[in-house]
C-alpha positions in Angstrom: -3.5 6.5 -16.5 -3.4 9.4 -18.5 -0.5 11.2 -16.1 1.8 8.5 -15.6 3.4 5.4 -17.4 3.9 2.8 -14.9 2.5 2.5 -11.5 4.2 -0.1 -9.0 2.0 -0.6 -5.8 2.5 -3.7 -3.1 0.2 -5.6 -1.5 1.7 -5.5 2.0 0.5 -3.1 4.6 -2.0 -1.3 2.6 -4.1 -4.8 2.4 -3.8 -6.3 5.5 0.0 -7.7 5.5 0.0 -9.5 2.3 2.6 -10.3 0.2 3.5 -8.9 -3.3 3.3 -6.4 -5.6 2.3 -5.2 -9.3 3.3 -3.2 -11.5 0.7 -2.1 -14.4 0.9 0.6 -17.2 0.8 -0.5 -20.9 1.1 -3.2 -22.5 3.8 -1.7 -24.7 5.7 -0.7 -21.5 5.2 -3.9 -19.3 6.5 -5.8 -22.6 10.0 -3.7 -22.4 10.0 -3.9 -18.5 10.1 -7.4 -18.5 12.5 -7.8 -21.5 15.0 -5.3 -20.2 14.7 -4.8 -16.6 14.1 -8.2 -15.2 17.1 -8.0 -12.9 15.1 -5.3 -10.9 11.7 -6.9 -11.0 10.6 -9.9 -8.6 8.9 -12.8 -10.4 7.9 -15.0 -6.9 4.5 -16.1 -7.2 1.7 -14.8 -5.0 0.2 -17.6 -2.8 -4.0 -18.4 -3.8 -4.9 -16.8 -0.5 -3.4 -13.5 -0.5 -4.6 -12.6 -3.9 -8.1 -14.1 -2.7 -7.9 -11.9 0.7 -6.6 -8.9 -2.1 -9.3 -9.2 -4.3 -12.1 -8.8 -1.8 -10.4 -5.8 -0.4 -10.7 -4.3 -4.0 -13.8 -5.3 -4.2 -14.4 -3.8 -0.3 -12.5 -0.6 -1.7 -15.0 -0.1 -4.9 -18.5 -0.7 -3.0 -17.7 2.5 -0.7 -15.2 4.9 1.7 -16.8 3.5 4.7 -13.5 1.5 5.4 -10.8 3.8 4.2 -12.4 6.8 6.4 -12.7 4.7 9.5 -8.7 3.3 9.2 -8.2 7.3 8.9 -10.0 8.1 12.0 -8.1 5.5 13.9 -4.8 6.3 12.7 -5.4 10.3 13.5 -6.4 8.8 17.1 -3.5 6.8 17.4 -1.5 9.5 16.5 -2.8 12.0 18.8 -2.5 9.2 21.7 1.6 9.1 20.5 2.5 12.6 20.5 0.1 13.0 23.9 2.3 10.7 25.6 5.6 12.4 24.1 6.5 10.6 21.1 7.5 12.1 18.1 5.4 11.4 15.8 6.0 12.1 11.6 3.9 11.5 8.2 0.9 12.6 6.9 -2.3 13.0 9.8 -4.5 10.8 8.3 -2.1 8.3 7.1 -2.3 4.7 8.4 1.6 4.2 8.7 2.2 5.9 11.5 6.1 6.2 11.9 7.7 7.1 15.8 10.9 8.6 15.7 12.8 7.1 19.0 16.3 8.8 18.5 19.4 8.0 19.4 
């Protein structure tokens, strides 16, 4: 972390619909963040599973791309299938949120 103080992440969509979220930076930091900004930060416990199903898709992460390049693939598929059929389709190509703009 040598670019940036604080980094706030979820664990929803990116891991599989979970629940939660983190934030992490130093210890320093983290110590003033939850002294002086705990009106803006959520304190709900994460249920045992979803940090179980979490971990092992760290873990998943870390052992190889395999995964990440595969949700790609299908995502630039699913794209392509959208805008095909006439949708309008925005966001990054290989990104797997894929939002539809429907209009008015």
């Amino acid at each position: 972390m040598h670019e940036v103080d604080i980094v706030n992440s979820t664990l929803g969509k990116a891991l599989g619909g979970a629940t939660g979220g983190y934030t992490t930076g130093r210890k320093e930091v983290i110590s003033l963040l939850r002294q002086r900004a705990r009106p803006y930060l959520f304190s709900n416990s994460i249920a045992p599973a979803v940090v179980g199903a979490s971990l092992e898709v760290f873990r998943m992460l870390l052992e190889g791309s395999l995964p990440v390049r595969q949700l790609q693939d299908k995502a630039k598929a699913f794209r392509a299938s959208l805008t095909q059929a006439g949708f309008t389709v925005t966001g990054a190509e290989n990104h797997p949120i894929v939002p539809v703009m429907l209009g008015d």
